[in-house]
N, C-alpha and C positions, 0 to 999 in steps of 0.2 A: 788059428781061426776061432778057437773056444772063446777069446774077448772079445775079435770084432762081433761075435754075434749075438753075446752077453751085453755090450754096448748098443747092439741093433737094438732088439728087445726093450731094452730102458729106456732108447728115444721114442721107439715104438708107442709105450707107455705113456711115456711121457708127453705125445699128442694131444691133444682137445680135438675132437674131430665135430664137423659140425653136426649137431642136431637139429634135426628137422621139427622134432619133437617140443622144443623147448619155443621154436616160433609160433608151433600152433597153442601153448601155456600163453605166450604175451598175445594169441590176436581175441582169444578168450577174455585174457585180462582187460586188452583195453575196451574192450569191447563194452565191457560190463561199466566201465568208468563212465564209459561214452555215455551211456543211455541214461548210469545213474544223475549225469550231470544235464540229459536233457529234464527228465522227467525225474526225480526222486518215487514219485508213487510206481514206475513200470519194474522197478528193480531198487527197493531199499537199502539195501545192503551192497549196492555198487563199488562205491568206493575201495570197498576192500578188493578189487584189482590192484591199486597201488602197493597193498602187501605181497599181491602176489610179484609182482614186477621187484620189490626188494628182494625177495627170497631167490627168485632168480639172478638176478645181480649178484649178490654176495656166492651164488652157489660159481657162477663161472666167473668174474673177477679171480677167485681163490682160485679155482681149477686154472686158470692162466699161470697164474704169478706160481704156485706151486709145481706146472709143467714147464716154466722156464727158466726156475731156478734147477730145477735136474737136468735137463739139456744142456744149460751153460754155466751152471757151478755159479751164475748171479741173476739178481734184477735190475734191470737198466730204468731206476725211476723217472729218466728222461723220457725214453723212449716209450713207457708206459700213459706216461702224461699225455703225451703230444698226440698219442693213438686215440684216445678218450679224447681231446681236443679237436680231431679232426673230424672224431664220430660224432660228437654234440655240438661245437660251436657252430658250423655251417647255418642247421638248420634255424639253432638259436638266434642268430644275429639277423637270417633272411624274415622270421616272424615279426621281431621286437621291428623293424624297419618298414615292412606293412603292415604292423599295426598303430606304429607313429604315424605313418602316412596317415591311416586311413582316420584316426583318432582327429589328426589333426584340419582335416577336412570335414567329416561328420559330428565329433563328439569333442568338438573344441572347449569348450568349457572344462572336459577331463581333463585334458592334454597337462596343464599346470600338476594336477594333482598326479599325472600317472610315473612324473618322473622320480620319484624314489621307487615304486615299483621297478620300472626300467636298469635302475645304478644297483638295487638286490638282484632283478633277475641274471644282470650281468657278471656281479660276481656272485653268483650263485648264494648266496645268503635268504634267498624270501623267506623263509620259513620263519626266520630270525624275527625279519620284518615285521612278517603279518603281525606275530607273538606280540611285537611291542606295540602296534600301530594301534590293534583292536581287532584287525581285521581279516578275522578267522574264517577256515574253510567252511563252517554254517551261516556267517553273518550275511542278512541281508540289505543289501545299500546300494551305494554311486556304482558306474559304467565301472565295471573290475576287472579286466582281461587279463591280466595273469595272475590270479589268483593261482590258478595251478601251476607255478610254478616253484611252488611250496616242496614238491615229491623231488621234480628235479637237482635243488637246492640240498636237498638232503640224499640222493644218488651221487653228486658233487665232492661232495664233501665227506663221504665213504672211499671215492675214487681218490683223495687229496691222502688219506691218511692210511688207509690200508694197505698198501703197497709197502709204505715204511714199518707196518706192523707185521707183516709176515716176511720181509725180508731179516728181523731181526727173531724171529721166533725160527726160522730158517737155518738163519747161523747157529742157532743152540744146538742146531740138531736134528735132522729129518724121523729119527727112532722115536723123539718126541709127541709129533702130531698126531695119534691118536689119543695122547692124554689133554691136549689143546683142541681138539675136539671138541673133546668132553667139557673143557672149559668154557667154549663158545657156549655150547648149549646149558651149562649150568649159569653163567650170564645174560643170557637170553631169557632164559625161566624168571633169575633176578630181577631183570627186568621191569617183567610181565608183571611179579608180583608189588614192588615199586608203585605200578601204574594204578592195579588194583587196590593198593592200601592208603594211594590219596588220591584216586576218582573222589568228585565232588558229590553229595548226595545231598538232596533236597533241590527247589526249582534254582534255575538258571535265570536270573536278569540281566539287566544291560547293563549293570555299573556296580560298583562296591557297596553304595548305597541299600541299595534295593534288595540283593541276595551278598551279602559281603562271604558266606562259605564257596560260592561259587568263584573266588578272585583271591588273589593274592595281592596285596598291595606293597609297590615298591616306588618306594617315596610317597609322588602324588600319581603315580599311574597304579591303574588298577592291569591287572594280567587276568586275564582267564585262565580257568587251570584246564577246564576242557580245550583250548586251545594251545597252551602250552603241554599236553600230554599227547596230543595229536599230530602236533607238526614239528614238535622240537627233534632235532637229531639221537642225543641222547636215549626218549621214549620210544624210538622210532625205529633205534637199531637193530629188535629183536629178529624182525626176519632179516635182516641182512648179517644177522650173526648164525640165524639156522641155517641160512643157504652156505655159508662160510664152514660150518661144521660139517657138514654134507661131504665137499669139494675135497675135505680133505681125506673123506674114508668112503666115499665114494664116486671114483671118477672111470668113465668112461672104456679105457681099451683096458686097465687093469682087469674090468670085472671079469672081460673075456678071457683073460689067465689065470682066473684065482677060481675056486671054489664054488664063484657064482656064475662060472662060465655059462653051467644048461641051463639054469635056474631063470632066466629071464621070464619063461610064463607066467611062472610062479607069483611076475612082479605087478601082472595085471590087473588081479582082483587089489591088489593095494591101490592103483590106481584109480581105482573105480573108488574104491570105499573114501579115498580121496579128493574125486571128484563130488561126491557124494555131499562130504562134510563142506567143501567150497559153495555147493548149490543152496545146503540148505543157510547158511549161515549169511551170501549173497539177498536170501532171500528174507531171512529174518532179522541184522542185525540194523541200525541205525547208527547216526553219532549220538545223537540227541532225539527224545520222542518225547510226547506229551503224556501226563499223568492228570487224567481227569482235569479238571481246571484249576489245577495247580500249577499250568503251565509247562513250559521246557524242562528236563530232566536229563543228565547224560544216561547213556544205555550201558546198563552192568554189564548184559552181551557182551559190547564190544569191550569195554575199558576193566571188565573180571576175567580175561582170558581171554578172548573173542579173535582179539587180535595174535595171539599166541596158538590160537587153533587155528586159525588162519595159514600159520605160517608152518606149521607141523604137517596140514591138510597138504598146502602146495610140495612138501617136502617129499607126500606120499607120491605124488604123481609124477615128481623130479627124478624121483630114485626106479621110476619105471620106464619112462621116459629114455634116461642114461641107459640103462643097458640096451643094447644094439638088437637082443634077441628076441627084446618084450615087443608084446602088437604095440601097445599106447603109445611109442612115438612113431606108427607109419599111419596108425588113426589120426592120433594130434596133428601131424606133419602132413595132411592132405594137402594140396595146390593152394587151395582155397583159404586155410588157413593160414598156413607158411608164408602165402602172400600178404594176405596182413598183419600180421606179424613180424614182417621184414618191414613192414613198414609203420609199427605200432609207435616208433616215436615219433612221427612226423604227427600219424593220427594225435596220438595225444597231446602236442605241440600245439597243431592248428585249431581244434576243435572249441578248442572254451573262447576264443578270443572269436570265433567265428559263430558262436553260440552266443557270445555278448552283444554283437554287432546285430544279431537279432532282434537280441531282447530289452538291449540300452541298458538290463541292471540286473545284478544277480536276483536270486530267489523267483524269480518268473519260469512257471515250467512250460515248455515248448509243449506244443498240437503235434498230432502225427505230421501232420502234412510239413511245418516246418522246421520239424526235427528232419524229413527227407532231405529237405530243402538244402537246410545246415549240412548234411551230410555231403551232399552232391558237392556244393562248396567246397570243402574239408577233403573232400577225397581230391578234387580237381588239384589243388593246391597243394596237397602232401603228397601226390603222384609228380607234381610238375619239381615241388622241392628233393624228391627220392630220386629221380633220375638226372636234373639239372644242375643243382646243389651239394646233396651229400654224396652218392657214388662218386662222382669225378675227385672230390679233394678227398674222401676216405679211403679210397682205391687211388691214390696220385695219378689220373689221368688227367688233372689240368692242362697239367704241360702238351702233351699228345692231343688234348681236345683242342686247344689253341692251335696248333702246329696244322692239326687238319685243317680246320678256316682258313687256314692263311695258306696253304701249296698250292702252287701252282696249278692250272688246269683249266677244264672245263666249266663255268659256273664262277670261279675263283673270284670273280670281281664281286658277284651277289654273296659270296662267302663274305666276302671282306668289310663287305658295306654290312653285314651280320655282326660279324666280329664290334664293328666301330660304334656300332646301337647299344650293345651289349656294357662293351666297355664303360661309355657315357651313361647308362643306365646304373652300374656297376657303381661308378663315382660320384654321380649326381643324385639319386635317392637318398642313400646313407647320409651326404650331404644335407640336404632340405630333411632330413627325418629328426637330423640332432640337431641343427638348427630351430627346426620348429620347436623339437623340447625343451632347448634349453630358456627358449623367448620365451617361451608361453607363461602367461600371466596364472599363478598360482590360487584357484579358486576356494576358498572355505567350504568344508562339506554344509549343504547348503540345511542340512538336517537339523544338525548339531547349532549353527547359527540362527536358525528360530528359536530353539528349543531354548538357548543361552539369552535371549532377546523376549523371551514368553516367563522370565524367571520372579523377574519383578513383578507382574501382572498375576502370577496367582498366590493365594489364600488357602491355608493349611486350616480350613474351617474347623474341623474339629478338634485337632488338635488347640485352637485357641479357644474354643468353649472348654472342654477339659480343664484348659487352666485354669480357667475365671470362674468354675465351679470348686475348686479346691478349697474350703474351709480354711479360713487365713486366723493367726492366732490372736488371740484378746489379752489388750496388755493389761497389767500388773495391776494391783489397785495401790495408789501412792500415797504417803501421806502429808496432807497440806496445812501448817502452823497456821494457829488463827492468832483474835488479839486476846482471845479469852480467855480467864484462867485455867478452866479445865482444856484442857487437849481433845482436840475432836478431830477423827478422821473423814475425808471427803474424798470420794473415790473419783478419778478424774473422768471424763466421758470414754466410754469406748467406741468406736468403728464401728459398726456392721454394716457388710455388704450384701445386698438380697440379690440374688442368681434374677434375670429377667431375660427368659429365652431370645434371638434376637427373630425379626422379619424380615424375610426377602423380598424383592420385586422377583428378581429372577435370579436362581440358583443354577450354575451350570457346575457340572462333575465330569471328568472326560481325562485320557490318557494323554500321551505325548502327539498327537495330533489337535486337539482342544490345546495344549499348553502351546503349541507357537502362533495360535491366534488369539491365548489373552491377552498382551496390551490392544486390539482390538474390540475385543469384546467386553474388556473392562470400560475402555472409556463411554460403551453404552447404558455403564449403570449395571452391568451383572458382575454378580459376584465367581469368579472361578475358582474352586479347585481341579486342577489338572498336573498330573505328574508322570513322569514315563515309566513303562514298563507295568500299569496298573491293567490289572484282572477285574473278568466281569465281576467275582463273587469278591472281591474288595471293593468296590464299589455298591454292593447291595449290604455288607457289613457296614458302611458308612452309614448309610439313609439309614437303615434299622436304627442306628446309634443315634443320630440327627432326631429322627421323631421321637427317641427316649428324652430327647433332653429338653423336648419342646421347641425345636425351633418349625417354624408356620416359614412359609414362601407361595406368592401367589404362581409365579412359573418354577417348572425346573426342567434343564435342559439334560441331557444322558448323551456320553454318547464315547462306548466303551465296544468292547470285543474285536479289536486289532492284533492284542497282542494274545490269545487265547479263548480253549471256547467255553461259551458260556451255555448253562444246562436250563433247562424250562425251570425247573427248580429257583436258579440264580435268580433267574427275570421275576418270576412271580411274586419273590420275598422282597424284589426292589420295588415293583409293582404296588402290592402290599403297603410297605413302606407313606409309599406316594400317594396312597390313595386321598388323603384329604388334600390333595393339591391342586386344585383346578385346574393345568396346566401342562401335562410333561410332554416335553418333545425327544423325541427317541432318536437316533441317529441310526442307518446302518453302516458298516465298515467297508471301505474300499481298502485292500487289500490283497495280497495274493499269499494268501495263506491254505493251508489246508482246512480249515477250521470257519474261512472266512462266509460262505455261501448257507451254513446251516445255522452258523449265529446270524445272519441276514433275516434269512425265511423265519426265526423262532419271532424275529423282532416285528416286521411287516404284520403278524400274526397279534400282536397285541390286542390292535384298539376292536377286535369282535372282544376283546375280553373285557379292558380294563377302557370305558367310555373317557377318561382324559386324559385317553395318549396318545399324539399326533405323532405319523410318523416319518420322519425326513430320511426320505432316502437317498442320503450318502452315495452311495456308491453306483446311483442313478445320475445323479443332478451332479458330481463330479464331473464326470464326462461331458457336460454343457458346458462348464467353465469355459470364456472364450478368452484366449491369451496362454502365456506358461501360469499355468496355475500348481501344479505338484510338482517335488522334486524328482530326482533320479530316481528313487526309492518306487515311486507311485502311487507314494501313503501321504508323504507329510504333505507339507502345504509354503509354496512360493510365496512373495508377499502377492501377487494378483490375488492368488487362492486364498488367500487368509481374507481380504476385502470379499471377494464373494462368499466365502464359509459363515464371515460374520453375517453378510445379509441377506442369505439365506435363511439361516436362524432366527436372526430378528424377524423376516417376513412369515414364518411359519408361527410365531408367536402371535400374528395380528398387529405388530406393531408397525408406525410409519416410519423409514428413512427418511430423516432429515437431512439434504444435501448443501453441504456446505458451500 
């Protein structure tokens, strides 16, 4: 009897039992995802849910694969797959098929570009995607619904490969796994510090150009390092290396035999000090935040450790959690949690693409009321997908759910005429959903196609005074035979060019919103400089420099603070600047920035100060535009908008349109 019960024991052990606990950690996590992606300013530090959600994965991935190989002396990589297959693919394929649909009804002009989204999210690659495309989890632009499909892609591809890693660190030798442990978490740390010794420092721009420390450039594409440190698998590992560590030295029904059997209270205050470090770091870190008007900057927070506390933090409340005897998981595990948490991936699933369909484009943050709105949505849909979708094929009750429809009996006819709706729905969506993707006409982002179209039309003004003021050199003195006897030298003429500042009618200066309406504005005779990614207080650096070198203009047009904010300080020294100008017309910024409403109000604020400066408000007289006038974005400018942007300006100058 001494083996069978020696055997009992081991299998015993060798359980994963469910935790209730670890559902009420993910309705937490996503929870926190959820709001950071409605609103950034309600919860800055949201995102880091998705750490917590890896650290949990890797900690019960490991605790499976390590209780099944003691059970059955192997791991069934098939049967490992297909489990993770049944538990993700359902809901994934139900989403990607109402979001084609729906994409392709409302947001048809997306539909062309969403299809490499769609073929990454499919094979689980986005992460890969975004890294190369540009189109990172801060970037703001076109209609994006599966941007978050970034975390899943890399949950994927943990599940692809770790099973073959711990089956073979398995074979070594089970006596081993506490010094692999160790190794997880000495790799994990590796990492972390990896992460923190090429974080990018100084601002962030949108191209190689403009901030080249911020990119790495390969070929002719520029990569982001903030986004390839953020989404790439590799950077990404470290909680799903700590939860992996965890799993192996501490799992669930051993503890209640070893040593730590009473000791569960004990597990609580870790817990807390746990929860502690998750609140505050939720609360304080960012990916990226502004540095006075220097623009975007990545956060040391996160990318010096942040995310390595992150995952240490969720580790405290995992290891209290696990034990059976601690409160933390009958607190975490209330109804109310464990409820959403049983259903935190479907939440996380529906939510962004149903948060986009709101707002047509990323970087727009939701209103209370339609952040409810989204929700109610999102919940309806991940409740109809949790009970209709993924229970039946991840508990194999298809078969049985079919079998009921279709038995005989009472009702049986209206079953069946169910069943036949179903089915047709079943084959005819997916149908019309890949069909429409694959037809759909492939649209240029409509941004990037001004901006490439506005390139010819502007004037690097200062830069070409600079050069024309450069002292050029005096040639040689030569000497020229005459007919006379003595030898006489005659120095041949030299060059001189005298600097003559130039004049403008009208000077316009302005960022990547002014540069896709210069050939526009050019052909009215004004001169532009306009380039992307330009700051108020480079643009007040300019004019300063401009009236050193004497250049006079009777207008000048401004029309800056989209892409950062600009200080009373900045304006007043552009101001300054401009003061002999008779002319300035001010722009303010439509936008949806954080930054964007108090660079408005500084600017409207001008003309009590500075008598020649009119101010066009932008982000007023936008919203009259009659037609598609801006793009997805809600910044740049359609060609309608570029025709009214130009003769706006011009009207505000006093001058007549001439209509052709």
């Amino acid at each position: 009897m001494a083996p069978t019960t020696e055997t009992s024991r081991s299998q015993q052990i060798s359980r994963v039992p469910y935790l209730p606990g670890l559902d009420g950690l993910r309705a937490l996590a996503v929870l926190a995802v959820i709001i950071y992606h409605a609103n950034s300013k309600w919860l800055p530090g949201g995102f880091l849910g998705v750490e917590v959600f890896f650290v949990i994965s890797g900690y019960l991935i490991t605790l499976l694969l390590v209780a099944e190989e003691e059970r059955t002396g192997a791991i069934s990589l098939r049967e490992f797959w297909a489990r993770r297959a049944r538990r993700l693919l359902p809901a994934l394929f139900t989403m990607l098929v109402l979001l084609i649909m729906w994409t392709s009804i409302r947001e048809r002009d997306s539909l062309g570009a969403l299809r490499g989204d769609v073929v990454a999210g499919v094979l689980y690659g986005s992460n890969w995607f975004q890294v190369w495309v540009g189109a990172g989890y801060t970037a703001v632009n076109d209609f994006a619904p599966l941007r978050h499909l970034w975390s899943l892609a890399v949950e994927e591809q943990f599940y692809v490969l770790w099973p073959v890693v711990m089956l073979m660190i398995l074979r070594a030798g089970r006596d081993r796994l506490p010094r692999v442990a160790m190794w997880f978490m000495g790799i994990a740390a590796g990492i972390a510090g990896f992460v923190a010794l090429v974080m990018p420092t100084g601002r962030i721009g949108e191209s190689c150009t403009t901030t080249p420390n911020a990119f790495w450039e390969l070929g002719d594409r520029c990569i982001s390092k903030v986004d390839l440190l953020y989404l790439s698998t590799p950077t990404r590992a470290t909680g799903l290396l700590l939860g992996a560590a965890l799993a192996i030295v501490w799992r669930p029904y051993a503890l209640l035999r070893g040593p730590m059997k009473r000791k569960g209270p004990m597990m609580d205050p870790v817990a807390i000090i746990g929860l502690g470090v998750l609140g505050f770091l939720i609360w304080k870190v960012h990916i990226v935040h502004l540095v006075g008007e220097d623009g975007l900057h990545a956060d040391p927070w996160l990318f010096r450790g942040g995310l390595f506390l992150t995952g240490i933090a969720t580790l405290m409340v995992i290891s209290a959690v696990a034990h059976q005897k601690a409160f933390t998981g009958r607190v975490l595990g209330n109804v109310v949690l464990r409820t959403i948490g049983e259903r935190s991936y479907g939440l996380y699933l529906y939510h962004w693409p149903v948060f986009q369909a709101l707002r047509h484009e990323t970087g727009i943050a939701l209103k209370p009321h339609e952040f409810i709105a989204a929700m109610l949505v999102t919940a309806a849909i991940t409740e109809f997908s949790y009970r209709y979708v993924e229970l039946p094929i991840r508990e194999r009750r298809l078969k049985e759910s079919v079998q009921a429809l279709l038995r005989s009996g009472p009702g049986a006819l209206r079953r069946r005429g169910s069943f036949g709706v179903i089915i047709s729905c079943s084959i005819a969506l997916p149908v019309f959903a890949a069909f429409s993707l694959v037809t759909a006409e492939y649209k240029a982002n409509d941004v990037q196609a001004s901006l490439d179209a506005g390139e010819g039309a502007v004037t690097d003004v200062l830069g070409e005074l600079t050069s024309s003021t450069t002292p050029s050199s005096v040639p040689e003195t030569t000497a020229v035979p005459t007919a006379s006897d003595a030898p006489t030298t005659t120095a041949a003429p030299t060059t001189t060019t005298t600097y003559v500042p130039p004049h403008y009618d009208v000077f316009a200066l302005g960022d990547s919103v002014m540069k896709g309406a210069a050939p526009a504005l050019a052909d009215l005779g004004i001169v532009v400089d306009a380039v992307q990614d330009r700051q108020g207080k480079m643009g007040a650096d300019i004019f300063v420099q401009l009236k050193e070198l004497g250049v006079t203009m009777d207008a000048a047009v401004v029309h800056l603070g989209t892409n950062g904010p600009m200080s009373q300080e900045t304006l007043d020294t552009m101001m300054q600047a401009l003061s002999d100008v008779p002319q300035v017309v001010v722009l303010t910024s439509k936008a949806y920035r954080d930054w964007t409403d108090a660079n408005n109000e500084k600017i409207r604020a001008l003309p009590a100060t500075y008598p020649n400066v009119i101010v066009l408000d932008w982000q007023l007289v936008a919203t009259l535009c009659p037609g598609n006038c801006l793009t997805a974005d809600g910044i740049h400018l359609e060609r309608e908008g570029i025709t009214y942007y130009t003769e706006e300006i011009w009207k505000t100058l006093g001058r007549e349109i001439v209509s052709n």
